[in-house]
LUMTIFI-538040 format. One record per residue (C-alpha): residue in three letters; y, z, x. Coordinates in Angstrom, 1 decimal, decimal comma. Last residue first. Layout:
<segus>
["ALA" [Y Z X]]
...
</segus>
This chain:
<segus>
["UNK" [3,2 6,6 6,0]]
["UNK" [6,8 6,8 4,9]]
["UNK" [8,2 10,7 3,9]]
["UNK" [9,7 12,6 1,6]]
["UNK" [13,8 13,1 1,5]]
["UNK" [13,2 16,9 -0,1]]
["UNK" [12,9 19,2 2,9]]
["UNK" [10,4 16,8 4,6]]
["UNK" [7,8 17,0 1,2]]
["UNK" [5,1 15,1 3,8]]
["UNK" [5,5 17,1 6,9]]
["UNK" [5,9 20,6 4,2]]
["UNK" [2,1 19,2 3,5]]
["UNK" [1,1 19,2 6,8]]
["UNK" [2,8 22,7 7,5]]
["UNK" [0,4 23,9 4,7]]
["UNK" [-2,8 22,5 6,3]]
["UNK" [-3,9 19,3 4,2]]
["UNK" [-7,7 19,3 3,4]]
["UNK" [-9,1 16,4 4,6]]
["UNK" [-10,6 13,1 3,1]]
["UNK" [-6,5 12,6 2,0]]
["UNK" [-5,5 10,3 -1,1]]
["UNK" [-1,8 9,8 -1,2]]
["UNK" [0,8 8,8 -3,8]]
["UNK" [4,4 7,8 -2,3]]
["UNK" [6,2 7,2 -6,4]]
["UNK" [5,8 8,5 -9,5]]
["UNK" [7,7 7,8 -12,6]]
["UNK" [7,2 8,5 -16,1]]
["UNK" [7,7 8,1 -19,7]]
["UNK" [5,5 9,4 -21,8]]
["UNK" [2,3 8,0 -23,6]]
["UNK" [-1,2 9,8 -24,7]]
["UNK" [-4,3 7,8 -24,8]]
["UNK" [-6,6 10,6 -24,1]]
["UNK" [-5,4 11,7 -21,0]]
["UNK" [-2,5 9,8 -19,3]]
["UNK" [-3,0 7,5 -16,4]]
["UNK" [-0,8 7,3 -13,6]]
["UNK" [-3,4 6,3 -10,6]]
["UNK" [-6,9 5,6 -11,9]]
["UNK" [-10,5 5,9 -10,3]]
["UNK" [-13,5 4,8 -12,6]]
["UNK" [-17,0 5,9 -13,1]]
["UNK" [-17,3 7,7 -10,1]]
["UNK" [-20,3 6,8 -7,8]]
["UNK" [-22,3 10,3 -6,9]]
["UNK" [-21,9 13,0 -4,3]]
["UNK" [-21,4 15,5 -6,6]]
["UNK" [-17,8 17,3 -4,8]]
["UNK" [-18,2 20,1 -2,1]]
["UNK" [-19,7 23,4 -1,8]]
["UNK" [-18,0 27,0 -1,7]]
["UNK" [-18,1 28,6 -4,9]]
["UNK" [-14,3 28,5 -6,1]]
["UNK" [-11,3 30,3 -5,2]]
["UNK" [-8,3 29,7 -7,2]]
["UNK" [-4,7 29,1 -5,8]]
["UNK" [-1,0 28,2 -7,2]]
["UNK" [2,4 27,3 -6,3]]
["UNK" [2,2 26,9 -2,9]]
["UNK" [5,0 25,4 -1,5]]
["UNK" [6,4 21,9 -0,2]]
["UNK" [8,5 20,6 -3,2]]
["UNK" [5,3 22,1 -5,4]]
["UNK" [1,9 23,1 -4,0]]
["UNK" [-1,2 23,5 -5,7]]
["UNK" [-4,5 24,7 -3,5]]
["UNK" [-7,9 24,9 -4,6]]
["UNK" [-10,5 27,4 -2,7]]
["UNK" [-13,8 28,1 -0,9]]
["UNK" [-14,0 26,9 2,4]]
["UNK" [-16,3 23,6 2,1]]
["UNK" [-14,6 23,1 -1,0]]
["UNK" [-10,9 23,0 0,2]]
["UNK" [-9,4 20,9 -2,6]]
["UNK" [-5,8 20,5 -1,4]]
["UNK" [-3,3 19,2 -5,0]]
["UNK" [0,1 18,1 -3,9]]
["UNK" [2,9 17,8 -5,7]]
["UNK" [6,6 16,6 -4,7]]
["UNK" [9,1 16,5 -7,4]]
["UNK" [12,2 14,1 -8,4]]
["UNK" [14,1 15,7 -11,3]]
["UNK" [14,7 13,9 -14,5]]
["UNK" [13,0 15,7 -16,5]]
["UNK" [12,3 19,5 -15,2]]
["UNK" [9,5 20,7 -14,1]]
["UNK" [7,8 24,2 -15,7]]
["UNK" [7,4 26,9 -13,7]]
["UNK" [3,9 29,2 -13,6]]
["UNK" [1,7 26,6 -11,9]]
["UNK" [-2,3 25,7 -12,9]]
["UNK" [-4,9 25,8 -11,0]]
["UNK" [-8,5 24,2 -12,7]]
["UNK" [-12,1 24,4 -12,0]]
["UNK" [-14,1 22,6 -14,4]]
["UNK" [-17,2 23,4 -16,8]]
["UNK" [-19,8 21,7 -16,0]]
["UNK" [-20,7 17,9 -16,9]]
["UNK" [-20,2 16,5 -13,3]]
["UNK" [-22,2 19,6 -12,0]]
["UNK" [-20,6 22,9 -11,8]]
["UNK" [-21,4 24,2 -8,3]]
["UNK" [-21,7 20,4 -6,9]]
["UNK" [-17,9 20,4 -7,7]]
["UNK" [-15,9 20,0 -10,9]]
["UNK" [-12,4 19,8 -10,2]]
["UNK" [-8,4 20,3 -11,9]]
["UNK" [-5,4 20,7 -10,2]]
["UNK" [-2,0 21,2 -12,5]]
["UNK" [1,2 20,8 -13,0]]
["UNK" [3,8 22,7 -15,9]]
["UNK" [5,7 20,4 -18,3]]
["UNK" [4,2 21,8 -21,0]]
["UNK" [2,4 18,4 -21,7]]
["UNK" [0,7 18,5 -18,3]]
["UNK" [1,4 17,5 -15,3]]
["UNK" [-0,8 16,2 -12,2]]
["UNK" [-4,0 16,5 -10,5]]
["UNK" [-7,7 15,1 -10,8]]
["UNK" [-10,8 15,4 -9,6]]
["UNK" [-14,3 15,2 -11,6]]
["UNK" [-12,9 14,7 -14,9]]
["UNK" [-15,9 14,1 -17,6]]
["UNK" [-15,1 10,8 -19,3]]
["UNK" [-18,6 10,5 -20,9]]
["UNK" [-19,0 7,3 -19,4]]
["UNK" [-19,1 9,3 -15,7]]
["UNK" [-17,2 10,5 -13,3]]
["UNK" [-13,1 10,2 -14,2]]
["UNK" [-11,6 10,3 -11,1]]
["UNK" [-7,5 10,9 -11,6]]
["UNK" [-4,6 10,8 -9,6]]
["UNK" [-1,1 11,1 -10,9]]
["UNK" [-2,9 12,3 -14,1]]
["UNK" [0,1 12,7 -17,2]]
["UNK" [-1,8 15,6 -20,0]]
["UNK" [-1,2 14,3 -23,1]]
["UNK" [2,0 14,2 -25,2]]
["UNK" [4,3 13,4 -22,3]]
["UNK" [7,5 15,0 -21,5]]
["UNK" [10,0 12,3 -21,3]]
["UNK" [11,7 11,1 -18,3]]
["UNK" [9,6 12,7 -15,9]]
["UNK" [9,9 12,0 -12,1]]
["UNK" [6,6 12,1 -9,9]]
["UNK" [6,1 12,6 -5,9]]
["UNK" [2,6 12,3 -4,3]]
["UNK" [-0,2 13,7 -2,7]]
["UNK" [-3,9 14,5 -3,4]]
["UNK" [-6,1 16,1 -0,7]]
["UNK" [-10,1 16,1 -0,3]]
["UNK" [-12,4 18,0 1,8]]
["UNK" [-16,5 18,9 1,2]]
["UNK" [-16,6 15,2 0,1]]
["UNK" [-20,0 14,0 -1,6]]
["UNK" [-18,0 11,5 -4,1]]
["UNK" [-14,3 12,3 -3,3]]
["UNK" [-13,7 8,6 -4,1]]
["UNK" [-11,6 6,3 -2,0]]
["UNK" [-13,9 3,3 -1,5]]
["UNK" [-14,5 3,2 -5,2]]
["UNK" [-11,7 1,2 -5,4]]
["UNK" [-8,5 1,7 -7,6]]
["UNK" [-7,3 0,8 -10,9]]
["UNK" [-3,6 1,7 -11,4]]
["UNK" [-2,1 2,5 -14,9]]
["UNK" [-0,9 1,5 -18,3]]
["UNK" [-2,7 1,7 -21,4]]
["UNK" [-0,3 2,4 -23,4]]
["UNK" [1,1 4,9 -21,4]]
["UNK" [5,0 4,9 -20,7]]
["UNK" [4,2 4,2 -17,2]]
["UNK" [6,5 3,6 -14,1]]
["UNK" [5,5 2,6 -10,5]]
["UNK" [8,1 3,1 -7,9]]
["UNK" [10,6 1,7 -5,6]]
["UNK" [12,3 2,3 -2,6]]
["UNK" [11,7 6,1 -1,7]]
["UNK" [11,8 8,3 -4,6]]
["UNK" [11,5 5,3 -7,3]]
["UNK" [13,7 2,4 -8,6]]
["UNK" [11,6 0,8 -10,8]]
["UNK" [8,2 -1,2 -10,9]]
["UNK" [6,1 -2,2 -14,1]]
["UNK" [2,4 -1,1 -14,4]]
["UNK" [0,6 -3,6 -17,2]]
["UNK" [-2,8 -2,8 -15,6]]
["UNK" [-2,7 -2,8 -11,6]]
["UNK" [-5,1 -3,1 -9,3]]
["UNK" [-5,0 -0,7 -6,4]]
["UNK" [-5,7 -2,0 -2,7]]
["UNK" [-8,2 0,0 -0,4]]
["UNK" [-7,4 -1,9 2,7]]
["UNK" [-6,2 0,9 4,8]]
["UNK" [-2,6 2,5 5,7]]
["UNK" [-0,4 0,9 3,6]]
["UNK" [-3,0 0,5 0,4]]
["UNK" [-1,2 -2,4 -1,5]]
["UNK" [0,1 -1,6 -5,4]]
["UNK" [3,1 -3,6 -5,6]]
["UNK" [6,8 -3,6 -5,8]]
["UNK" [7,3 -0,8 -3,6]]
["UNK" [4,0 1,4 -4,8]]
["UNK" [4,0 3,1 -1,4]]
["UNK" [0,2 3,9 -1,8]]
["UNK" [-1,6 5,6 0,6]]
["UNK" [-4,8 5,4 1,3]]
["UNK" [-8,4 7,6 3,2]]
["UNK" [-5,4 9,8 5,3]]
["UNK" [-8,2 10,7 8,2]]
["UNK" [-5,3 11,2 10,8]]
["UNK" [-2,4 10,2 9,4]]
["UNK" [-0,5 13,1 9,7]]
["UNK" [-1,6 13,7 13,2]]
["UNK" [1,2 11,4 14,7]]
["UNK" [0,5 9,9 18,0]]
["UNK" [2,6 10,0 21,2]]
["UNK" [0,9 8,1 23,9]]
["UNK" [-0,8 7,0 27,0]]
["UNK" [-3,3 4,1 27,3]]
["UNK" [-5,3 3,4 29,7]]
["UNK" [-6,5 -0,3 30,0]]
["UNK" [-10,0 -2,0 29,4]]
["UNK" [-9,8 -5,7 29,4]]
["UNK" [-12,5 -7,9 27,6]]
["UNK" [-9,9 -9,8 25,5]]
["UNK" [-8,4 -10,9 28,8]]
["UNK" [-4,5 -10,9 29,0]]
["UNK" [-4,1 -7,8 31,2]]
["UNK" [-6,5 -9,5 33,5]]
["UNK" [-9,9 -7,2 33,4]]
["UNK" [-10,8 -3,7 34,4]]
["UNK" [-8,1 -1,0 34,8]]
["UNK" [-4,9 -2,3 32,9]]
["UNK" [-2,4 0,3 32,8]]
["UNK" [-0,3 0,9 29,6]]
["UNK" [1,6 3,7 30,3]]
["UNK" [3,8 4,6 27,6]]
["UNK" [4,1 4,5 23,9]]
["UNK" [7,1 7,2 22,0]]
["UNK" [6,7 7,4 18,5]]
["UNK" [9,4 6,2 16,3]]
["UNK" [7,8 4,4 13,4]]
["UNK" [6,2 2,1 15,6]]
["UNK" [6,3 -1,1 13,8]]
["UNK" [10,1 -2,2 14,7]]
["UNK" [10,3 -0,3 17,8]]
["UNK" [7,8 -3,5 19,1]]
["UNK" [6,3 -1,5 22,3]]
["UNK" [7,2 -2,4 25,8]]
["UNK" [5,3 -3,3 28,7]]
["UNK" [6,2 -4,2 32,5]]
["UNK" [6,0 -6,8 35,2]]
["UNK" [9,9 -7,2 35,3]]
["UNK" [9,4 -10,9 35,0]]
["UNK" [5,9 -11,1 33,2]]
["UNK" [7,4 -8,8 30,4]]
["UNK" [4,5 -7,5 28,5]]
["UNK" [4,8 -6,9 24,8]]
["UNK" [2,8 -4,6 23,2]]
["UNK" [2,0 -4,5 19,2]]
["UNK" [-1,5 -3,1 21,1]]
["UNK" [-4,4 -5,0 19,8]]
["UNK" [-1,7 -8,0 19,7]]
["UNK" [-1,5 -8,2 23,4]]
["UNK" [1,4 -10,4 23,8]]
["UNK" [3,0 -12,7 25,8]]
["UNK" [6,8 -13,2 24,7]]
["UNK" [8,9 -14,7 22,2]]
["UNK" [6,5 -16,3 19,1]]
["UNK" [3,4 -16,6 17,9]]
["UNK" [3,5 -16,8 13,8]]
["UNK" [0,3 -15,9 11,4]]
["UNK" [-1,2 -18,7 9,7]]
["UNK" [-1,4 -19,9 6,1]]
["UNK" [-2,2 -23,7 5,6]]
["UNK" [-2,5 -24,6 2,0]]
["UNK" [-3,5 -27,6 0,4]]
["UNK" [-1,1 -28,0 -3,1]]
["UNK" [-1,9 -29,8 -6,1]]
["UNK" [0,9 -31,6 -7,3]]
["UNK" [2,3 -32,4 -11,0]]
["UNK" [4,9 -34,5 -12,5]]
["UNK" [4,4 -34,4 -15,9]]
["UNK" [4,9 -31,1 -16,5]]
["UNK" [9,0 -31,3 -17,2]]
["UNK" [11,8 -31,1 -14,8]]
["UNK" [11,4 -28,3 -13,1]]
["UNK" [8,5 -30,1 -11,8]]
["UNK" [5,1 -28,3 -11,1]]
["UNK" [3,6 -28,1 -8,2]]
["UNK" [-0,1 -26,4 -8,8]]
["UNK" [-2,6 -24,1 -6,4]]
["UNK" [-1,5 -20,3 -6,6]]
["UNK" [-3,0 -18,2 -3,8]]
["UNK" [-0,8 -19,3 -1,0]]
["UNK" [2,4 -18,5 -2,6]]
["UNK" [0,9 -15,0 -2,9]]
["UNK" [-0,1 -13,8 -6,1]]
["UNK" [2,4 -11,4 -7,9]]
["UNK" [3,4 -13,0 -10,8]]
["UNK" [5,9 -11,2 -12,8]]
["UNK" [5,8 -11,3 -16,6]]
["UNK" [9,5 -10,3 -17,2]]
["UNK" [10,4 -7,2 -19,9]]
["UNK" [13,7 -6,6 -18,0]]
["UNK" [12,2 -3,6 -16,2]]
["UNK" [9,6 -5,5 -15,1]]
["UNK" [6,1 -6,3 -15,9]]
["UNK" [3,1 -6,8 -14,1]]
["UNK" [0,8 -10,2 -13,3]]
["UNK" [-2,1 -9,5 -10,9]]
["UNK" [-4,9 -8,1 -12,5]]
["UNK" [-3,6 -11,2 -15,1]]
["UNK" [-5,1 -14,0 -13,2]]
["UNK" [-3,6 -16,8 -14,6]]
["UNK" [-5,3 -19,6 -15,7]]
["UNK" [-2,7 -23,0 -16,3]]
["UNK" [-1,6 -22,1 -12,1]]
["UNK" [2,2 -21,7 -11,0]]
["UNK" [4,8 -23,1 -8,4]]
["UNK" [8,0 -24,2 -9,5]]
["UNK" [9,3 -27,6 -8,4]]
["UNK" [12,9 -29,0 -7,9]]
["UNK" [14,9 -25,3 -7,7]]
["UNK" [18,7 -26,0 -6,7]]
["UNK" [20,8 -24,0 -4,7]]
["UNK" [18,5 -23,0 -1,5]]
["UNK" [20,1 -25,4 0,7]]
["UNK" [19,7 -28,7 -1,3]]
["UNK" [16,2 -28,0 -2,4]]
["UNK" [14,2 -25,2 -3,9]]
["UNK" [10,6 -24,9 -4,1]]
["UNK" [9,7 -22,2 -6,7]]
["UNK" [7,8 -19,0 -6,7]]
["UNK" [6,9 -16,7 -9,7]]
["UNK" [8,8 -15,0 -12,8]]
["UNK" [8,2 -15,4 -16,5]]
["UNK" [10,7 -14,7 -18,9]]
["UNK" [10,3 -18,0 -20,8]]
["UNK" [14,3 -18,3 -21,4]]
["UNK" [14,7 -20,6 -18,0]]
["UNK" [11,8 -19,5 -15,4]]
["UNK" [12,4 -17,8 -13,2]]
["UNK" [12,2 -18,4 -9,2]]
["UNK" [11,6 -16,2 -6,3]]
["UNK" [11,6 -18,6 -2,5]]
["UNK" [10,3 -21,4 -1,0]]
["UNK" [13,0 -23,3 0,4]]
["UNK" [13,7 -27,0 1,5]]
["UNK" [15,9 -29,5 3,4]]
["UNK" [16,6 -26,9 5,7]]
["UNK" [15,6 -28,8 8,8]]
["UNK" [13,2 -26,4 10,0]]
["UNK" [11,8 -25,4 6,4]]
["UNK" [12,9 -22,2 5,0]]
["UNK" [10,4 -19,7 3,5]]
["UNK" [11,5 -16,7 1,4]]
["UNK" [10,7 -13,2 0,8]]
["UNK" [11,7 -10,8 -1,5]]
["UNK" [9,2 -11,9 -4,6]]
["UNK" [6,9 -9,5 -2,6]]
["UNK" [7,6 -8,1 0,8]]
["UNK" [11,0 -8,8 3,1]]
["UNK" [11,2 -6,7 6,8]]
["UNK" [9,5 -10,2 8,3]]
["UNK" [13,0 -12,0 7,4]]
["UNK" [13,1 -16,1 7,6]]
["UNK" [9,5 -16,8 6,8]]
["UNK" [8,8 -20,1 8,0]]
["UNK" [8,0 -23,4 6,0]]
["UNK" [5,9 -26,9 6,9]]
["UNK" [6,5 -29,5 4,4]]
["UNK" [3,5 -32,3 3,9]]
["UNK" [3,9 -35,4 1,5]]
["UNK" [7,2 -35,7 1,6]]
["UNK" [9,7 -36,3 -1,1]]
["UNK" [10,3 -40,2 -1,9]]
["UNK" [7,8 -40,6 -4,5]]
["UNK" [9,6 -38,2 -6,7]]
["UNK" [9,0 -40,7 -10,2]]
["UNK" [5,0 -41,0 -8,5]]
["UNK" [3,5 -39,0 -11,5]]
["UNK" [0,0 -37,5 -11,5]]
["UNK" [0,2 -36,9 -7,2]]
["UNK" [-2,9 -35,7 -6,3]]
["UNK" [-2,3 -33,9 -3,1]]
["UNK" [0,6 -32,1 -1,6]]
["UNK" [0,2 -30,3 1,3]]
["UNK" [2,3 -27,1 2,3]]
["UNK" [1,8 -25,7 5,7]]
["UNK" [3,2 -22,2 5,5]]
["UNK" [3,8 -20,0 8,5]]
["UNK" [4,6 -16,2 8,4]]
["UNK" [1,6 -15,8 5,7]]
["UNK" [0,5 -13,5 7,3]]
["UNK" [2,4 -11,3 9,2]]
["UNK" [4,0 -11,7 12,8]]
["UNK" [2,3 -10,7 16,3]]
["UNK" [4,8 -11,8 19,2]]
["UNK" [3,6 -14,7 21,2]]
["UNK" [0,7 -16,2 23,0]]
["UNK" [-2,1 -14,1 21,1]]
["UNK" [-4,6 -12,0 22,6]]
["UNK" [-7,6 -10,1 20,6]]
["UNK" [-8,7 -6,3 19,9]]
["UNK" [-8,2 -4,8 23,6]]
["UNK" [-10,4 -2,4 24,4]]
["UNK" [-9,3 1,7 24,9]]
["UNK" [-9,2 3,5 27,8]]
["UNK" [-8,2 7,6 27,1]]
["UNK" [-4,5 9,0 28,0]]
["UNK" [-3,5 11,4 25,4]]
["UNK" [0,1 12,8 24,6]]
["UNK" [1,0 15,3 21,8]]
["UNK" [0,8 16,0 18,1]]
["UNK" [-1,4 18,7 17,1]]
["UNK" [-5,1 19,6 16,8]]
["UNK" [-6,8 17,3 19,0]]
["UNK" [-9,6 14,4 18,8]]
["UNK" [-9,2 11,0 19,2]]
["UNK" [-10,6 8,8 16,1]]
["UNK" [-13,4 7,6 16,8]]
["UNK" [-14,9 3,8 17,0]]
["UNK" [-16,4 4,2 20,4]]
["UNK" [-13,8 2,6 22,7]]
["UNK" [-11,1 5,4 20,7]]
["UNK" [-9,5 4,6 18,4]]
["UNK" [-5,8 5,9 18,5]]
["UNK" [-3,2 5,7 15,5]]
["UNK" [0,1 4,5 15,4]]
["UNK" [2,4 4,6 11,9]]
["UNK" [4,3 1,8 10,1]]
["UNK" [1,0 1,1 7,9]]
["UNK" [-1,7 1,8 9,8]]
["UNK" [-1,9 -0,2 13,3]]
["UNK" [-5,0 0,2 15,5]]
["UNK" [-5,4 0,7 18,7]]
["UNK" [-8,5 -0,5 20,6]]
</segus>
């Protein structure tokens, strides 16, 4: 099958693999198709069922039971969206609440214009409540994940809501696998512009099998981009802290959201504010291992500022990490197999100092299995040691963190399109990712 990552296109092959090659170009191989749907693929969530059960107070007795919503615009994340029923009697959308600063869904009626019910829970889950700019608590569940109505007008009227989340099927036949639409009238496919970043799809030729059977093998032929080939997460950090090309989430810890590089961003001032991340992307027993991302100081930080960091063990030993530290200057720091967890690490520092206020892209390219650290600034090397060739102690990291400062230090900072890479990025890769300043989406 194909699969989708993020807004980019890669190929699986039938065996699992990723397709071979060295640079971008066409391939025709057979791949499987994943699953059929009758209409266009939408997210989830596209369709809400809302059921109300447990009705404390009857004073609204003559709203309904059951209202069915539909996400007006797909391009929306987060707090953005909003849900219209088919009549337009009601909408799900962002609501605040009056002088408590806190900031979740409500149920609006009368066109959008006035909020009847807000949606919240008594126990919050607070890996999932951040803090803007403006000092809100933001919620950032899903509609879906939060179980009691409650009336704008005081507590006593309270719902429980049933939830039914399902993706949409609209417009034409299509073979979700693929994002392709096949036009039954011209006998043809197309590909959804919309999720394929730009790359050019052709050729979709089905060779065993209907072209709507799950068990159909077709040949596919394609443009794909190498950039994301073996990219192990990336996070956009536009409002939230989802993996765009995987499913390796962060989690954050008091992380607020501004206006970043590319959308928006996380900010930290320290205290104790950061990114948890899984131990799915860990450079435990990795020979390769690349670190991306663009950061903006306001304030020069007391303590070294870690972009990335993977702390191994209780002790606090660094086993990989990259970012700035209090001289302004950025920096790549390991300890491999050759040093041990505990050794003594393997740093590269650069000669400039950054500026505040300046948007910069670093990267940090551990190439253990050849020898050598790489630090590149805005797209060039900055910096180079040669270690004992080996990889990283293959070995469960005690904790993973984006935007953490060492030793409780604070500062003010953005940073904004981090990546974790189980590769070690070529130099024109990393120039692909700076793109003469404007960055890039995966």
């Amino acid at each position: 099958m194909v699969r989708v990552l993020g807004n980019t296109w890669m190929p699986i092959g039938v065996g699992g693999n990723f397709m071979p090659g060295g640079t971008s170009g066409t391939s025709a191989e057979y791949y499987k198709c994943a699953s059929v749907s009758s209409g266009a693929s939408q997210p989830k969530g596209y369709n809400l069922t809302m059921s109300f059960i447990d009705v404390i107070d009857f004073d609204y007795a003559t709203e309904p039971t059951v209202i069915q919503l539909t996400m007006t615009d797909t391009t929306k994340t987060g707090l953005d969206r909003e849900w219209v029923s088919a009549d337009g009697a009601y909408t799900l959308k962002k609501y605040t609440s009056p002088g408590e600063g806190y900031i979740s869904w409500g149920l609006y009626k009368d066109n959008g214009n006035t909020c009847s019910h807000y949606i919240s829970s008594g126990l919050l889950d607070q890996n999932k409540i951040t803090t803007d700019a403006e000092g809100n608590s933001v919620d950032q569940r899903e509609p879906w994940e939060i179980s009691q109505l409650y009336s704008e007008a005081g507590f006593m009227d309270t719902k429980t809501i049933s939830w039914v989340v399902s993706e949409a099927a609209t417009g034409a036949k299509t073979w979700s696998g693929y994002k392709a639409v096949f036009d039954s009238g011209t006998g043809t496919w197309s590909f959804e512009s919309s999720v394929t970043g730009g790359l050019t799809y052709t050729s979709v030729t089905p060779i065993v099998g209907g072209i709507y059977s799950a068990d159909a093998l077709v040949t596919v032929s394609m443009l794909y981009d190498k950039i994301c080939n073996r990219c192990t997460a990336y996070y956009r950090l536009d409002g939230n802290c989802r993996d765009s090309v995987n499913i390796h989430d962060g989690i954050p810890n008091k992380i607020t959201f501004v206006d970043g590089k590319i959308g928006r961003c996380a900010h930290t001032n320290g205290s104790s504010q950061y990114i948890s991340l899984p131990n799915e992307v860990s450079v435990k027993g990795r020979t390769q291992v690349s670190y991306s991302g663009w950061c903006f100081i306001e304030s020069t930080p007391n303590k070294d500022f870690y972009i990335v960091t993977e702390i191994a063990n209780s002790s606090g030993y660094t086993r990989a990490s990259f970012g700035v530290n209090t001289s302004l200057l950025p920096f790549a720091v390991a300890r491999t197999v050759a040093t041990g967890d505990t050794g003594s690490i393997q740093k590269v520092t650069g000669t400039s100092p950054m500026s505040t206020g300046t948007w910069y892209f670093l990267c940090a390219v551990f190439d253990l299995s050849n020898g050598n650290i790489i630090l590149y600034v805005n797209g060039v090397a900055v910096g180079s040691l040669d270690v004992t060739a080996s990889s990283f102690v293959d070995a469960n990291p005690n904790r993973i963190r984006l935007f953490e400062f060492d030793e409780s230090g604070s500062g003010n900072v953005r940073a904004d399109e981090v990546g974790i890479w189980s590769k070690a990025l070529s130099a024109a890769e990393v120039s692909e990712l700076y793109n003469n300043g404007a960055g890039k989406l995966l």
